[in-house]
C-alpha atoms as a printed R data frame, in Angstrom:
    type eleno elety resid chain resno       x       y       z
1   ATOM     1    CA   UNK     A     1 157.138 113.825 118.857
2   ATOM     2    CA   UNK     A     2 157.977 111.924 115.701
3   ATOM     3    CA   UNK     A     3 158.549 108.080 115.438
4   ATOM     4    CA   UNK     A     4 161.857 107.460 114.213
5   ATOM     5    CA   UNK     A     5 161.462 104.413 110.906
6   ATOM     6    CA   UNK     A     6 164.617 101.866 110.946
7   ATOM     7    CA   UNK     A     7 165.485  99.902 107.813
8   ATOM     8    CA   UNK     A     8 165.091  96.218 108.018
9   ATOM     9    CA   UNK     A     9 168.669  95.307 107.917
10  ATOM    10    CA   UNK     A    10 169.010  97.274 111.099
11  ATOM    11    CA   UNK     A    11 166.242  95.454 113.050
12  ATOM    12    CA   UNK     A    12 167.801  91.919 112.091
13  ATOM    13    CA   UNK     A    13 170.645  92.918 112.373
14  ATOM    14    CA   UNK     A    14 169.805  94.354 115.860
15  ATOM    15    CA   UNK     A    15 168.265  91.112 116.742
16  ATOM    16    CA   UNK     A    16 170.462  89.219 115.823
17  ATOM    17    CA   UNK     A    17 173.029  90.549 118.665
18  ATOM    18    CA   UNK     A    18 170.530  89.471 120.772
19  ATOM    19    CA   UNK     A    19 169.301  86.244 119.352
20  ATOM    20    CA   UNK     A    20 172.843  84.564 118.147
21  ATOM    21    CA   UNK     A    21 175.433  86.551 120.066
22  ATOM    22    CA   UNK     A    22 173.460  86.328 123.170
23  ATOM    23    CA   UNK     A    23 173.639  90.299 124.481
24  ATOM    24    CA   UNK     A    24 171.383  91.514 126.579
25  ATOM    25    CA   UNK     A    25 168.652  93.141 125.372
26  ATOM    26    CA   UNK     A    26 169.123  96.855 127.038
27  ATOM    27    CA   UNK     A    27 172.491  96.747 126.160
28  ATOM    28    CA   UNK     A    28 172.228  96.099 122.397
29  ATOM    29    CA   UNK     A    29 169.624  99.316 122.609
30  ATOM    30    CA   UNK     A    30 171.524 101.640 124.138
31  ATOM    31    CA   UNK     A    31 174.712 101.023 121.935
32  ATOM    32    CA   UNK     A    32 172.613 101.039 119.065
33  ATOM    33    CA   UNK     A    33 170.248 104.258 120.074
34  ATOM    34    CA   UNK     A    34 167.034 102.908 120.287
35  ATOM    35    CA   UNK     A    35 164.580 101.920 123.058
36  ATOM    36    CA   UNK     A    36 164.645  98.459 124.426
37  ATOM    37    CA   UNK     A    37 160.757  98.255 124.482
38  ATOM    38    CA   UNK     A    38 161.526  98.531 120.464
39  ATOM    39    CA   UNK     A    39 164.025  95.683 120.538
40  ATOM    40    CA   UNK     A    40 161.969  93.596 122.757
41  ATOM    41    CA   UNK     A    41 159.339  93.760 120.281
42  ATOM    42    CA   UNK     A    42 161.745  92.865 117.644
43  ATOM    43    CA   UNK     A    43 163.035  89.973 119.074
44  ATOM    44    CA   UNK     A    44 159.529  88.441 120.116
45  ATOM    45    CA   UNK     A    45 158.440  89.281 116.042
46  ATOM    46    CA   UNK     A    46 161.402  86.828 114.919
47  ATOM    47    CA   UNK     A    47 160.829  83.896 117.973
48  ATOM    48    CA   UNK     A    48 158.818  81.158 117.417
49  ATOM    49    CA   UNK     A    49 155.772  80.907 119.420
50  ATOM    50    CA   UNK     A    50 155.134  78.483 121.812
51  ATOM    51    CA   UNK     A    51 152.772  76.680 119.367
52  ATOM    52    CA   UNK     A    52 154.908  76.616 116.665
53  ATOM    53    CA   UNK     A    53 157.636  74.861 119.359
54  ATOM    54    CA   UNK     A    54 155.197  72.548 120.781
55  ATOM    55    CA   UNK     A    55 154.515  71.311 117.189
56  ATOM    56    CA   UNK     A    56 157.982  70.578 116.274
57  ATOM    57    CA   UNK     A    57 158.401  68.836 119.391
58  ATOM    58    CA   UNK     A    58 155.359  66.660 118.551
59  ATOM    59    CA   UNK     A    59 156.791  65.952 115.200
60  ATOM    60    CA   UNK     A    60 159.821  64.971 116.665
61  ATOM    61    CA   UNK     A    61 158.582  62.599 119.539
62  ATOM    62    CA   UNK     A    62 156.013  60.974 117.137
63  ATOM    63    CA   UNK     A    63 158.947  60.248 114.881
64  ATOM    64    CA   UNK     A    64 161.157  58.912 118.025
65  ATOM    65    CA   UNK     A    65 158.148  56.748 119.121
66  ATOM    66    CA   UNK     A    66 157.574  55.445 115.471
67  ATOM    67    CA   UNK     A    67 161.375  54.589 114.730
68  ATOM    68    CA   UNK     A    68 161.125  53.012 118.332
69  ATOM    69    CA   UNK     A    69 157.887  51.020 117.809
70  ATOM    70    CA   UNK     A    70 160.038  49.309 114.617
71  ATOM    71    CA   UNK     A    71 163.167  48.302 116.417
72  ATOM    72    CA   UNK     A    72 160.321  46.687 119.131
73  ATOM    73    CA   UNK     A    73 158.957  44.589 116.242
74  ATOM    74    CA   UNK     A    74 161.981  43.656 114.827
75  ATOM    75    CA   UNK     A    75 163.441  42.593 118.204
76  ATOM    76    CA   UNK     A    76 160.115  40.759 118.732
77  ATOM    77    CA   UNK     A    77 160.419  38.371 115.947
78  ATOM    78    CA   UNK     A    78 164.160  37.921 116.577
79  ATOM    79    CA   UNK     A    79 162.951  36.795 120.036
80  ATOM    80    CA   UNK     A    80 159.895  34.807 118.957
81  ATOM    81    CA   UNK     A    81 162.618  33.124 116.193
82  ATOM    82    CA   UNK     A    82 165.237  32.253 118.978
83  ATOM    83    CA   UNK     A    83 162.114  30.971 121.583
84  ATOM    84    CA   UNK     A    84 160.732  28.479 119.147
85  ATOM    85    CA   UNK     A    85 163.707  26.687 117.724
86  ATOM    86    CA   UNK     A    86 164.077  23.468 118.439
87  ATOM    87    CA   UNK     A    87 166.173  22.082 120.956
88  ATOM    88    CA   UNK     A    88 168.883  20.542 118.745
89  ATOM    89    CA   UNK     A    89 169.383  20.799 115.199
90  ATOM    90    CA   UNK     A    90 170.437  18.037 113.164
91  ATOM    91    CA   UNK     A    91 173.549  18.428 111.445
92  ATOM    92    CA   UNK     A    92 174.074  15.615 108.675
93  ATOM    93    CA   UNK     A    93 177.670  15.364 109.173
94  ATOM    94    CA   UNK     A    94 178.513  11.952 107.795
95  ATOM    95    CA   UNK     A    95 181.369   9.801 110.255
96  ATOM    96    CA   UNK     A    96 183.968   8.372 107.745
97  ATOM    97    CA   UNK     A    97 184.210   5.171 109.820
98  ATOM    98    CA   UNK     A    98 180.816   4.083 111.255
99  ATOM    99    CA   UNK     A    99 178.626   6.187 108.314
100 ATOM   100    CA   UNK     A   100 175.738   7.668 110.872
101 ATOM   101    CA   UNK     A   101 174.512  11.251 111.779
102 ATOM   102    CA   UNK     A   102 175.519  13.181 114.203
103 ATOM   103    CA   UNK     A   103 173.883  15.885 116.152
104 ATOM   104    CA   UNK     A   104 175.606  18.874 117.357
105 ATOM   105    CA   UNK     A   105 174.404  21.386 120.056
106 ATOM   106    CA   UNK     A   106 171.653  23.614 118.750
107 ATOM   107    CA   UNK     A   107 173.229  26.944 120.060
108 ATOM   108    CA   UNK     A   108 176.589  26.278 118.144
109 ATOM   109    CA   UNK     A   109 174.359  26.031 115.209
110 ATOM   110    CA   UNK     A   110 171.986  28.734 115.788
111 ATOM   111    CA   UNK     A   111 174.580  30.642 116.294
112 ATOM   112    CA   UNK     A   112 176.462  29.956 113.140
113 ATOM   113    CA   UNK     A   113 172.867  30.560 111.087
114 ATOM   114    CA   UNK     A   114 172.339  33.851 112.755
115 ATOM   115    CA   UNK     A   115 175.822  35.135 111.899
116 ATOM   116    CA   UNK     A   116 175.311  33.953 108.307
């Protein structure tokens, strides 16, 4: 009983079929001639492990959670900036006629020096 040797172009490439194209796995090793415990071993040599998947799903949420923690801060001290403004503004806009100040709304103006 002799072991038959395949090159390994012919193992990705069997793989492959059954990775990317998405074939099942005893039907890429009967078309191809060789025994799906073979292929099956094959296949689990090129997946990632569970560890290595776990990790990069770590990486990934500890990235989402820092990028998230940032926005919180920034949207924290646009909050605290908008809580403790004062009521109204003055706005020195001199009257022509009678020469005094007068005071517009403070949202109208907070709103204009936010958009600036």
């Amino acid at each position: 009983m002799s072991t038959q040797r395949y090159t390994p172009e012919f193992k990705e490439e069997a793989v492959r079929q059954v990775v990317e194209r998405g074939y099942p796995v005893p039907e890429v090793a009967a078309r191809l001639g060789v025994s799906a415990h073979s292929l099956y071993k094959w296949v689990k040599a090129v997946m990632p492990t569970k560890d290595e998947k776990q990790s990069a799903e770590l990486v990934e949420a500890k990235s989402e959670i820092l990028r998230l923690c940032s926005q919180m801060r920034r949207l924290e001290e646009e909050r605290d900036l908008l809580k403790n403004r004062p009521t109204r503004l003055p706005v020195t806009l001199m009257n022509r006629n009678l020469g005094e100040v007068h005071w517009r709304h403070a949202e109208s103006v907070a709103v204009r020096f936010l958009e600036a």
